[in-house]
DOBALUM-112311 format. One record per residue (C-alpha): residue number from 1; chain; x, y, z; residue in three letters. Coordinates in steps of 0.1 Angstrom, whole numbers. Example, Ala and Ser with C-alpha at 12.3 -4.5 7.8 and 13.67 -1.06 7.14 Angstrom:
<atoms>
+-----+----+-------+-------+-------+-----+
!   i ! ch !    c1 !    c2 !    c3 !  aa !
+-----+----+-------+-------+-------+-----+
!   1 !  A !   123 !   -45 !    78 ! ala !
!   2 !  A !   137 !   -11 !    71 ! ser !
+-----+----+-------+-------+-------+-----+
</atoms>
This chain:
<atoms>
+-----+----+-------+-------+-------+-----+
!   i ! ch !    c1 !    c2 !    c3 !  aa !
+-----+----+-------+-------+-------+-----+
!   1 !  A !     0 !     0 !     0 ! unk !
!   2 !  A !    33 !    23 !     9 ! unk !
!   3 !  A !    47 !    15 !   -22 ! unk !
!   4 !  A !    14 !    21 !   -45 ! unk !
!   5 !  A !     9 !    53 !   -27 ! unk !
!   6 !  A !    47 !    64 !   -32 ! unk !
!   7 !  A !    39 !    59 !   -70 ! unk !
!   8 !  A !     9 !    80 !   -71 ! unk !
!   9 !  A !    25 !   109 !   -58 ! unk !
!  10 !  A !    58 !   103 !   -80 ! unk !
!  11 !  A !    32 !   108 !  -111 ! unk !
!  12 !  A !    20 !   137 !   -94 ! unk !
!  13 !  A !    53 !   150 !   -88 ! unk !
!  14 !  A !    62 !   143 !  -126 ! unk !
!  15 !  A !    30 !   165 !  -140 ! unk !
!  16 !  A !    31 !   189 !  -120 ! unk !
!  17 !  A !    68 !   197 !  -129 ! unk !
!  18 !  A !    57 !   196 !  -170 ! unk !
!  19 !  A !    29 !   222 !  -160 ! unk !
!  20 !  A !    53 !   248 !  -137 ! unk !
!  21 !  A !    76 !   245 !  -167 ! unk !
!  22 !  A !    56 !   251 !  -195 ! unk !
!  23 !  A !    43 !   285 !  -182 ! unk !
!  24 !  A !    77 !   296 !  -167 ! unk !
!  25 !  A !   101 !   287 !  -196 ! unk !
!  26 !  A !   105 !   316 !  -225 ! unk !
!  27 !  A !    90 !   311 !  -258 ! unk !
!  28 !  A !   107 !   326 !  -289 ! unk !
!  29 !  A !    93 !   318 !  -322 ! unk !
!  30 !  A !   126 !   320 !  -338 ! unk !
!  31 !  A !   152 !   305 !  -313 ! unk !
!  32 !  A !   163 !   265 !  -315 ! unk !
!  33 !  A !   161 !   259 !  -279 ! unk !
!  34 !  A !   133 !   234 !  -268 ! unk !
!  35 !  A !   108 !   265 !  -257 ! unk !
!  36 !  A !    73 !   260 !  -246 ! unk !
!  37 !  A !    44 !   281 !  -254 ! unk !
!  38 !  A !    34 !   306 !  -221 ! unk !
!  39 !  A !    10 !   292 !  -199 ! unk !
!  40 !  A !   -28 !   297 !  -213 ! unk !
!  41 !  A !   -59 !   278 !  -212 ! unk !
!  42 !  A !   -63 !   269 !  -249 ! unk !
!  43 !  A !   -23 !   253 !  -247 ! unk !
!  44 !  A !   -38 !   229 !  -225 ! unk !
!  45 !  A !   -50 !   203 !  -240 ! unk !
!  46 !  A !   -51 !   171 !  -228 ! unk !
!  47 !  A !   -62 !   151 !  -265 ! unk !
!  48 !  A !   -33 !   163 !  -278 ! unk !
!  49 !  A !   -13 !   141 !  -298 ! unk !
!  50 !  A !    19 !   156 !  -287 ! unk !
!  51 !  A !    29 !   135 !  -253 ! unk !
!  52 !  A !    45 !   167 !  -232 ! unk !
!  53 !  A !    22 !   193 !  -239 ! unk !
!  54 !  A !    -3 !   163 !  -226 ! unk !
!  55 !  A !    12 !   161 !  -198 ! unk !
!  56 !  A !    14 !   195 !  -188 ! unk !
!  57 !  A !   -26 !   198 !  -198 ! unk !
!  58 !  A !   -31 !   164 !  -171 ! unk !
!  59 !  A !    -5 !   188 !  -147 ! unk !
!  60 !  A !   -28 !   215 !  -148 ! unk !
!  61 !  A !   -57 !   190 !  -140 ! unk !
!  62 !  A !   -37 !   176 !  -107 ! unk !
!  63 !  A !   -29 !   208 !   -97 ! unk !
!  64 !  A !   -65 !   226 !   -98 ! unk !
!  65 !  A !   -77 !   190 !   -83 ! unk !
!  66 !  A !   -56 !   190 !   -51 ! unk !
!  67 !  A !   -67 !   228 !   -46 ! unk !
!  68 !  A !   -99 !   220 !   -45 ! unk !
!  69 !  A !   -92 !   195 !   -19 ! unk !
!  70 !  A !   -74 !   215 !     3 ! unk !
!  71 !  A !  -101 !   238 !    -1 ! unk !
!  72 !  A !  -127 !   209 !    11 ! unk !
!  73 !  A !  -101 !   202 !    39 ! unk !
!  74 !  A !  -101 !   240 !    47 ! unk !
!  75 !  A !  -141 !   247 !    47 ! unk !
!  76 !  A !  -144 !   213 !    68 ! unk !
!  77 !  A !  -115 !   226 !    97 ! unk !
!  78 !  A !  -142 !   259 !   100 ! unk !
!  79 !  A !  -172 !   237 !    99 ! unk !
!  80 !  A !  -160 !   218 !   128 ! unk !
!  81 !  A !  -156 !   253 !   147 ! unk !
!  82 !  A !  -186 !   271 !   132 ! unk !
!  83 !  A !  -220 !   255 !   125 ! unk !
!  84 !  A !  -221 !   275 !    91 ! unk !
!  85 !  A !  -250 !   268 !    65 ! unk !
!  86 !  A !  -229 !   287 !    37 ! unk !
!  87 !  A !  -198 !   265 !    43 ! unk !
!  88 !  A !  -217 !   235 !    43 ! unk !
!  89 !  A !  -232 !   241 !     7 ! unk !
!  90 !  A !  -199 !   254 !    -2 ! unk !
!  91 !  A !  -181 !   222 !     5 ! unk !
!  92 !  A !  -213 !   201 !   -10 ! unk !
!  93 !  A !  -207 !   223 !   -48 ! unk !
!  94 !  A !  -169 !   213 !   -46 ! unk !
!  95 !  A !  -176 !   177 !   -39 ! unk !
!  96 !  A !  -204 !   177 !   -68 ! unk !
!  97 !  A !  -177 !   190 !   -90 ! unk !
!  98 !  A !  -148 !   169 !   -75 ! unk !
!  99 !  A !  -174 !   139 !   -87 ! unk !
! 100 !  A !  -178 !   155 !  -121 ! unk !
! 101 !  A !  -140 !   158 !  -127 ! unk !
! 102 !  A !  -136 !   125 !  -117 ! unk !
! 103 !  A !  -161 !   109 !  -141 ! unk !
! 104 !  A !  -144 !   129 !  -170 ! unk !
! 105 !  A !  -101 !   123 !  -159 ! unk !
! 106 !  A !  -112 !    89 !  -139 ! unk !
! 107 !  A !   -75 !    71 !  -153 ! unk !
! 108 !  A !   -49 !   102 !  -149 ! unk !
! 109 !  A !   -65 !   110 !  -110 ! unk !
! 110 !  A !   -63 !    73 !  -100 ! unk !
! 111 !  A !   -30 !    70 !  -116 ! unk !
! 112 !  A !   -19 !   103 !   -91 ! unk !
! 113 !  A !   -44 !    87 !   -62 ! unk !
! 114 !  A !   -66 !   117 !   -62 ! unk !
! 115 !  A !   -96 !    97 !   -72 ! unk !
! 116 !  A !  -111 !    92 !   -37 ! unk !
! 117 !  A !  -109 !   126 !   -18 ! unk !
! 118 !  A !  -119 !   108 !    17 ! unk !
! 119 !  A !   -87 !    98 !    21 ! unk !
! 120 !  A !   -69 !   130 !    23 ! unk !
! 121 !  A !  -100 !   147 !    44 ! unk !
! 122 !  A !   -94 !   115 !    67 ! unk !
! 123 !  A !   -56 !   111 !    66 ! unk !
! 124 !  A !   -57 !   154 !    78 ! unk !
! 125 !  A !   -80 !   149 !   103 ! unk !
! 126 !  A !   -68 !   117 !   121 ! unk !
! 127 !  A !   -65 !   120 !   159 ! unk !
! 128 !  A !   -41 !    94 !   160 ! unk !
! 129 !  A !   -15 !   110 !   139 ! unk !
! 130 !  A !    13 !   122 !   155 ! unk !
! 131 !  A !    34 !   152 !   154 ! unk !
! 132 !  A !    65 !   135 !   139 ! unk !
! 133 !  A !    38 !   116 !   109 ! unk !
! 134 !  A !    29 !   138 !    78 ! unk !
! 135 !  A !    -7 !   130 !    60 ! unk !
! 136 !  A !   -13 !   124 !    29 ! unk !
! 137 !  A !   -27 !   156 !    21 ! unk !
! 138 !  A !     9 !   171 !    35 ! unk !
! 139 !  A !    28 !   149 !    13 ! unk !
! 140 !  A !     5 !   164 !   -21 ! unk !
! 141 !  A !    15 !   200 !   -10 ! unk !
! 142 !  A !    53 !   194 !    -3 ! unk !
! 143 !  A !    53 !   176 !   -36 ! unk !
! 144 !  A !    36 !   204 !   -52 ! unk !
! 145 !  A !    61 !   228 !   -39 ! unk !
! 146 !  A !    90 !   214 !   -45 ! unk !
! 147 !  A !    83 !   211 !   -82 ! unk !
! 148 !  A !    73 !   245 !   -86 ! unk !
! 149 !  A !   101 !   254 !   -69 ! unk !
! 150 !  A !   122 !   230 !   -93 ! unk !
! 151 !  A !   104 !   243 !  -124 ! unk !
! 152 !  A !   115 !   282 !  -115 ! unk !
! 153 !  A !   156 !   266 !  -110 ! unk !
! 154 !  A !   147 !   250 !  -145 ! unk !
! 155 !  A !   137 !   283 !  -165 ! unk !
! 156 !  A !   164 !   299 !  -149 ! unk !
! 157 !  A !   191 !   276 !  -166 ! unk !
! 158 !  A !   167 !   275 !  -198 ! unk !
! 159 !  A !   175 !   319 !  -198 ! unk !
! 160 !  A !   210 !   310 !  -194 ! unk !
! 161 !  A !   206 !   290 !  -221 ! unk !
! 162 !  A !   187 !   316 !  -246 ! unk !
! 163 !  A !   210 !   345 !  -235 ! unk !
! 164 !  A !   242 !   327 !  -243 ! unk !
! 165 !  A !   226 !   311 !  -275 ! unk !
! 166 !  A !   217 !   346 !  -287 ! unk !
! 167 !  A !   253 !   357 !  -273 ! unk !
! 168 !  A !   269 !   329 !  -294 ! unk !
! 169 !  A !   246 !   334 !  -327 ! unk !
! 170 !  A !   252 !   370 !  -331 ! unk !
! 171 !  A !   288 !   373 !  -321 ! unk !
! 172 !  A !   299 !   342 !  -343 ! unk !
! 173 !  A !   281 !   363 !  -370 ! unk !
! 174 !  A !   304 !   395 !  -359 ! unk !
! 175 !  A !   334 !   372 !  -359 ! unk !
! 176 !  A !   326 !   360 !  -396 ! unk !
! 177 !  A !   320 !   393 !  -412 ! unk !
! 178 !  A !   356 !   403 !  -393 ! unk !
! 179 !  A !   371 !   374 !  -413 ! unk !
! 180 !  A !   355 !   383 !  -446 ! unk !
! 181 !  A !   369 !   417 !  -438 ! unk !
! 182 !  A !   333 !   432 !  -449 ! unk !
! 183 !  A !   327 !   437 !  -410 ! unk !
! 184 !  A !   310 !   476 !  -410 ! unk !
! 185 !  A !   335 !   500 !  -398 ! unk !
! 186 !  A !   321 !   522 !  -378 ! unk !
! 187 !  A !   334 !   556 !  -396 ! unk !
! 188 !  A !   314 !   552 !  -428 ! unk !
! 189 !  A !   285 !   576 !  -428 ! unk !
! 190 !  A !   262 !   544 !  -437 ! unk !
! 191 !  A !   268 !   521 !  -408 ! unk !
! 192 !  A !   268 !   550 !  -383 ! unk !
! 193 !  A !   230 !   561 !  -395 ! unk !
! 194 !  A !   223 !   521 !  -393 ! unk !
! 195 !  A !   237 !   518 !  -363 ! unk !
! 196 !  A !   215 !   546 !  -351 ! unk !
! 197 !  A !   187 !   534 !  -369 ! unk !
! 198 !  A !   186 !   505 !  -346 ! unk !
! 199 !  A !   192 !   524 !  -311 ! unk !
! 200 !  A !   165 !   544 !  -325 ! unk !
! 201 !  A !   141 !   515 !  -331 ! unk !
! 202 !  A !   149 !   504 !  -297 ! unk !
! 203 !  A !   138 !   533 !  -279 ! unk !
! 204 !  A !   106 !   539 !  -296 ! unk !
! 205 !  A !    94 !   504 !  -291 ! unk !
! 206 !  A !   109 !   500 !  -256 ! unk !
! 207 !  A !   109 !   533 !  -239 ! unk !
! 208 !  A !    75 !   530 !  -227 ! unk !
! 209 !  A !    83 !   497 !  -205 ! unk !
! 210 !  A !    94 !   502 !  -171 ! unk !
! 211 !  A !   118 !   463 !  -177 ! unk !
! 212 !  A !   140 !   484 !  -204 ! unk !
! 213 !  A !   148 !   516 !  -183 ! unk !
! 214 !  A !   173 !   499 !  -162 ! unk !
! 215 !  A !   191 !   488 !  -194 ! unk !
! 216 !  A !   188 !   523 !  -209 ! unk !
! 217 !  A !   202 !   541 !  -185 ! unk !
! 218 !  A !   232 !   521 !  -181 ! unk !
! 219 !  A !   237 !   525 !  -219 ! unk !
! 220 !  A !   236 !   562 !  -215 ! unk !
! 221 !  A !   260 !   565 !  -187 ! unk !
! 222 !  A !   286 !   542 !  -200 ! unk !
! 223 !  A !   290 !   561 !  -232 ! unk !
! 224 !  A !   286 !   595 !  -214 ! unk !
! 225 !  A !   316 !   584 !  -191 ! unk !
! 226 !  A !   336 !   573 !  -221 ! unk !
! 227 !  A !   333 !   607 !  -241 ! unk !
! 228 !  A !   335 !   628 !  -210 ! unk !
! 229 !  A !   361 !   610 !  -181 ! unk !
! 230 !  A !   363 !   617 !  -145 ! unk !
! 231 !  A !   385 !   647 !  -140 ! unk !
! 232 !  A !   415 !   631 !  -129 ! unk !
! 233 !  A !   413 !   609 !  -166 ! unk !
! 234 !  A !   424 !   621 !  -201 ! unk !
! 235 !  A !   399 !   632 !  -226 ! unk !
! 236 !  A !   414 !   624 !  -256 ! unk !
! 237 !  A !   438 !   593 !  -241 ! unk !
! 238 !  A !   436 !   565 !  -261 ! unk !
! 239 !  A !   438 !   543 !  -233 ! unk !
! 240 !  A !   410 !   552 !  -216 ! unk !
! 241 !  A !   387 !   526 !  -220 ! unk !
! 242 !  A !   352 !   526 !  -197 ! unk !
! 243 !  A !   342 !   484 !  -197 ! unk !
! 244 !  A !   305 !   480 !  -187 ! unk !
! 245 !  A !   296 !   448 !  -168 ! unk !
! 246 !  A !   260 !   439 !  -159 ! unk !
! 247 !  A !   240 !   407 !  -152 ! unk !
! 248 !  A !   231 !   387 !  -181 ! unk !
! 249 !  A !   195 !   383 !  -164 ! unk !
! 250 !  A !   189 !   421 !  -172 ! unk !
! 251 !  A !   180 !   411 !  -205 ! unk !
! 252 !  A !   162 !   377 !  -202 ! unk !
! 253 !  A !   143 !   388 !  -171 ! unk !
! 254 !  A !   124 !   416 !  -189 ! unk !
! 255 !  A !   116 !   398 !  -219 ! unk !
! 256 !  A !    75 !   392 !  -207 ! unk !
! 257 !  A !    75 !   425 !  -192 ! unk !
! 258 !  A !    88 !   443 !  -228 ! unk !
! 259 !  A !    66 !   431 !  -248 ! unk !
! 260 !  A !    66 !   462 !  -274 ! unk !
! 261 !  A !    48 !   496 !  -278 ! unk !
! 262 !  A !    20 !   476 !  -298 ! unk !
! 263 !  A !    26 !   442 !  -283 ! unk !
! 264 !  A !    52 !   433 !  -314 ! unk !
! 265 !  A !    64 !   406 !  -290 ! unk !
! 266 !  A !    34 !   385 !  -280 ! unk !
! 267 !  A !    45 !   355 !  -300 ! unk !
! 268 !  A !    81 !   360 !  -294 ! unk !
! 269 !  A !    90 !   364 !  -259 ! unk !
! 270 !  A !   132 !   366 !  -266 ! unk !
! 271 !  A !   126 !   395 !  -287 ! unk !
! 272 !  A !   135 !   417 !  -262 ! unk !
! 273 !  A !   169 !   401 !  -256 ! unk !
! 274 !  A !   174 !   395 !  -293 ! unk !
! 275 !  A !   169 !   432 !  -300 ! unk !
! 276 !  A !   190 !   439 !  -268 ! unk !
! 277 !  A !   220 !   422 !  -281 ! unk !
! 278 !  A !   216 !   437 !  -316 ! unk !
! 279 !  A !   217 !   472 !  -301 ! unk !
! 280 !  A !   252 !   463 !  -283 ! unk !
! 281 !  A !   266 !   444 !  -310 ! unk !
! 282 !  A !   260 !   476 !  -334 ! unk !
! 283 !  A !   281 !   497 !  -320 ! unk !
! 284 !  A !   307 !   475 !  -286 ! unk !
! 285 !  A !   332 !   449 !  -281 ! unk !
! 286 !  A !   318 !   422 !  -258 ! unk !
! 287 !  A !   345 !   411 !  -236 ! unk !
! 288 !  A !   348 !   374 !  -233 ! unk !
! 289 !  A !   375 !   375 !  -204 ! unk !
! 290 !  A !   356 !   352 !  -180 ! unk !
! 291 !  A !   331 !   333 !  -200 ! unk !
! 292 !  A !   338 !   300 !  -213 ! unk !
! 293 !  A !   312 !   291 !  -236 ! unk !
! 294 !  A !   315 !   259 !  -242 ! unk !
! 295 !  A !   317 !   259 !  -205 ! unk !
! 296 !  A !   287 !   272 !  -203 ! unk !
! 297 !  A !   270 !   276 !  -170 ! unk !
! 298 !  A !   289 !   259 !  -139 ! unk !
! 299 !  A !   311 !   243 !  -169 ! unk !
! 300 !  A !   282 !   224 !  -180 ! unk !
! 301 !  A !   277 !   228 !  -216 ! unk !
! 302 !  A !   255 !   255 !  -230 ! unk !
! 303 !  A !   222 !   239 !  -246 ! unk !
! 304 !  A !   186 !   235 !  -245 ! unk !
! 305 !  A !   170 !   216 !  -213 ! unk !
! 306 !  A !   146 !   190 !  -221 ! unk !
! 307 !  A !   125 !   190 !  -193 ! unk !
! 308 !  A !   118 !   153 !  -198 ! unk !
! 309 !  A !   154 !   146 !  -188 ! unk !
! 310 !  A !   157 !   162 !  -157 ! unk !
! 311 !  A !   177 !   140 !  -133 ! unk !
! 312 !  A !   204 !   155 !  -126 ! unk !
! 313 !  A !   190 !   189 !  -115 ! unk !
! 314 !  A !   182 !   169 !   -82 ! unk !
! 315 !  A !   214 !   164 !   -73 ! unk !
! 316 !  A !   228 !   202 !   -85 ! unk !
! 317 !  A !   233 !   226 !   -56 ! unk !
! 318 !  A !   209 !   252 !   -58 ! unk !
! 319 !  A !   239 !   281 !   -64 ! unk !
! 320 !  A !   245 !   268 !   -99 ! unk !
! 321 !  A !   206 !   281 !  -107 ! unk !
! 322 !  A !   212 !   313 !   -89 ! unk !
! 323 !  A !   246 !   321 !  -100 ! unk !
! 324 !  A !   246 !   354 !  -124 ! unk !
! 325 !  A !   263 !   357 !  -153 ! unk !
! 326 !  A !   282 !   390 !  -156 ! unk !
! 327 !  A !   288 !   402 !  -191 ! unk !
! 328 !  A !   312 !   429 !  -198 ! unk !
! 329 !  A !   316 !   452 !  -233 ! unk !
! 330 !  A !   333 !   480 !  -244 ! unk !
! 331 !  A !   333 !   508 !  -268 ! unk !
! 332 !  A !   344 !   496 !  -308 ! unk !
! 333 !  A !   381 !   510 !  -309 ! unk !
! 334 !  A !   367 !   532 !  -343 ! unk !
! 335 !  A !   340 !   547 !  -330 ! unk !
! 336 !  A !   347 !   584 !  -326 ! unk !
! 337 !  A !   334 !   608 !  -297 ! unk !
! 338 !  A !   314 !   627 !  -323 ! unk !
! 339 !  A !   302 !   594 !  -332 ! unk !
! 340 !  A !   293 !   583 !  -296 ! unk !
! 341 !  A !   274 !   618 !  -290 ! unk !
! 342 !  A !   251 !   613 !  -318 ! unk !
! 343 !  A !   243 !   578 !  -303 ! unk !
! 344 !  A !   235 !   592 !  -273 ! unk !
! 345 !  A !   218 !   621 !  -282 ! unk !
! 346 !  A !   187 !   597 !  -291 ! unk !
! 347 !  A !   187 !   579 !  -260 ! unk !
! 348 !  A !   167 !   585 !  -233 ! unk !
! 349 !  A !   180 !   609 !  -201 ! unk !
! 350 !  A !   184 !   586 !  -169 ! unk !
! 351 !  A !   168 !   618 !  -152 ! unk !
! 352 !  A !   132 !   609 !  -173 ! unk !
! 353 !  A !   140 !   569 !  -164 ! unk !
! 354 !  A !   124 !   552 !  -135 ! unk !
! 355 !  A !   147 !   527 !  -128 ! unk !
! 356 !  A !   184 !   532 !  -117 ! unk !
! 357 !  A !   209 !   521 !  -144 ! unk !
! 358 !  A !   224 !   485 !  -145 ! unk !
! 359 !  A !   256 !   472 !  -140 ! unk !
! 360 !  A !   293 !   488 !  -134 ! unk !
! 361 !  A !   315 !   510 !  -150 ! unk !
! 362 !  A !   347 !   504 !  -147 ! unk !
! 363 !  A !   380 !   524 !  -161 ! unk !
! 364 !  A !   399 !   496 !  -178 ! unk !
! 365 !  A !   434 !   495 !  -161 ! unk !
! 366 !  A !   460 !   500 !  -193 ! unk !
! 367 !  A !   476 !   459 !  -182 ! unk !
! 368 !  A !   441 !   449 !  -191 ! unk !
! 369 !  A !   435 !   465 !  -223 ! unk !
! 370 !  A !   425 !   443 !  -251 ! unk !
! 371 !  A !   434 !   475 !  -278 ! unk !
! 372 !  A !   435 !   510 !  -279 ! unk !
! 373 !  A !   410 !   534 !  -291 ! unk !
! 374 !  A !   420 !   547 !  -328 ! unk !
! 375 !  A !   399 !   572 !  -335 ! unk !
! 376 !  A !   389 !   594 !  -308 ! unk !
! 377 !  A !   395 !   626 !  -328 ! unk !
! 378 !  A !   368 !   613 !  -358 ! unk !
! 379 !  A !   401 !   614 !  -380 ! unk !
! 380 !  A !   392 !   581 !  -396 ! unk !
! 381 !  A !   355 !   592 !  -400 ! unk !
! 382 !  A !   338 !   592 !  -437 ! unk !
! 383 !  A !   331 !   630 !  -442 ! unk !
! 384 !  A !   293 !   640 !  -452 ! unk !
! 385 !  A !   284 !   656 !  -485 ! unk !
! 386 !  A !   287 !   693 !  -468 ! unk !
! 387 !  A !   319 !   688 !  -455 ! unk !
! 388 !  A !   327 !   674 !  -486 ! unk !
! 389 !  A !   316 !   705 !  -505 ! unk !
! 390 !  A !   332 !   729 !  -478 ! unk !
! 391 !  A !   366 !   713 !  -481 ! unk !
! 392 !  A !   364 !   711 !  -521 ! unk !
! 393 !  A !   354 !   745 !  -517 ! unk !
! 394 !  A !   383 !   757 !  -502 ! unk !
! 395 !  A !   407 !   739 !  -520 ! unk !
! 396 !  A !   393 !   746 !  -557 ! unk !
! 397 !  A !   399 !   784 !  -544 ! unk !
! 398 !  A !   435 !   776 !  -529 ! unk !
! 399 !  A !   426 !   785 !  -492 ! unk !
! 400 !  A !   438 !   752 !  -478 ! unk !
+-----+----+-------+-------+-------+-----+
</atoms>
């Protein structure tokens, strides 16, 4: 009996970690991780010929099951206390619709034993429990827990997972261009109004969610510290490098919350992050000092979870879910100061922001410099047409 009643609540256990998943890990209709759709009632369905989103439609059955139990359990504990008519026809409806339940998900709540709700009203009531004994209703709830609990460690390795696949995808695109040699330099008058074009784009859609003004406003005063140092730094000193580290979960975390001026993102939940990255990529150097990503997180290698394969998350310590990943970047080495002040001319003031800005800023000691800016000045900068026109002005009429 022991044994049979140790089984039921292992299938419990097992279903109720699909459904906690499901509606906590990120969906992005363009990534290749293993992503699930966010939690909804038409995703739930439990004819489905697809075996996990089944089980996660029979989690969601469990789970509203055993609250409606220790609801009955609840109602009863007043009853015995207050002689309450209301109460009584409370508990009478939830029985009446614990029995039509039943009749239509007979197999999947007598494999979990939640057929017979007696036994948990009797098992909780028992006067001949003692202290040191936990009922059977107990047992439901701690099982419950601790797969919710396990679920929220599991999407927080799955964000790892999308930020660093992001991460990987558009930097090994950066690193291919750079080996082509057709990666955009960053003093051509075209790649600085694209590279505008997309901190532009960026603002307008986000500006109006709270989750991006943290991220903002540490943009803004990472480049405003790199065009104008602290006083006891040198302007124009080409070894004055500002390096900007924040959490990685600054990005992933906000992804629901941003979901777009006109709700862009309702289908894509990493667009956020994706659009995030793109942003940073246009115009920094993403310092890959202490990151090994084939490492990954904890040295376990980067890639998608499959939440039907979760053993071994038992036996992780609960740091590796919590640990942060910092990321660090720094300003491209041929982007000028004029350059940098039109970038941050069209981002948002911190002062209009309600959120502080993210991360550090750091000066980059000169030991620790991975190169030199080159073109503070704007030497190397692609005139536009009216300087252009100015300068052949002046020399068709021999003043320079």
């Amino acid at each position: 009996m022991k044994n049979e009643e140790d089984e039921c609540i292992s299938n419990f256990g097992h279903y109720c970690l699909m459904f906690y998943s499901s509606s906590l890990i990120l969906n992005s209709s363009t990534s290749s991780l293993n992503e699930e759709k966010k939690a909804d009632d038409d995703t739930y369905n439990i004819n489905t010929s697809n075996d996990k989103k089944k089980d996660q439609a029979v989690g969601k059955i469990l789970i509203e099951t055993l609250d409606r139990i220790n609801t009955i359990h609840s109602m009863q504990q007043q009853q015995q206390q207050y002689d309450n008519d209301a109460i009584y026809s409370s508990i009478a409806n939830l029985k009446q619709e614990h029995t039509i339940i039943s009749k239509q998900y007979h197999e999947i709540l007598l494999e979990c034993g939640l057929l017979d709700i007696n036994q948990f009203i009797e098992s909780s009531s028992s006067g001949i429990r003692d202290n040191e004994t936990t009922s059977l209703l107990q047992r439901y709830n701690i099982i419950r827990d601790s797969m919710r609990q396990r679920a929220h460690q599991i999407s927080s390795l799955h964000r790892q997972n999308s930020l660093f696949e992001l991460l990987s995808s558009t930097s090994s695109s950066s690193s291919s261009l750079e080996e082509e040699e057709e990666i955009p330099r960053l003093t051509q008058i075209e790649n600085i109004q694209h590279t505008l074009a997309i901190i532009q784009k960026f603002v307008s859609k986000y500006k109006g969610n709270v989750g991006s003004h943290s991220f903002l406003a540490g943009l803004y005063k990472f480049i405003d510290l790199q065009i104008n140092p602290k006083p006891d730094s040198k302007r124009l000193d080409p070894e004055y490098i500002v390096r900007w580290n924040f959490n990685g979960s600054v990005l992933t975390e906000s992804c629901r919350s941003c979901i777009g001026k006109h709700n862009e993102n309702e289908s894509d939940e990493l667009a956020y992050a994706r659009e995030a990255i793109e942003v940073l990529f246009s115009f920094l150097i993403w310092i890959k000092d202490d990151i090994d990503l084939e490492g990954g997180v904890v040295n376990m290698r980067m890639k998608p979870i499959d939440i039907h394969d979760l053993g071994h998350l038992q036996t992780m310590d609960s740091s590796t879910y919590n640990k942060e990943h910092m990321l660090s970047f720094e300003i491209n080495k041929n982007v000028s100061n004029y350059t940098l002040k039109r970038f941050l001319s069209v981002l948002p003031n911190p002062k209009r922001l309600d959120a502080r800005a993210t991360g550090s800023l750091e000066v980059v000691s000169s030991v620790n410099l991975s190169c030199q800016r080159s073109n503070i000045e704007g030497k190397e900068d692609e005139d536009s047409w009216f300087v252009m026109m100015i300068r052949y002005f002046l020399e068709y009429f021999h003043i320079i």
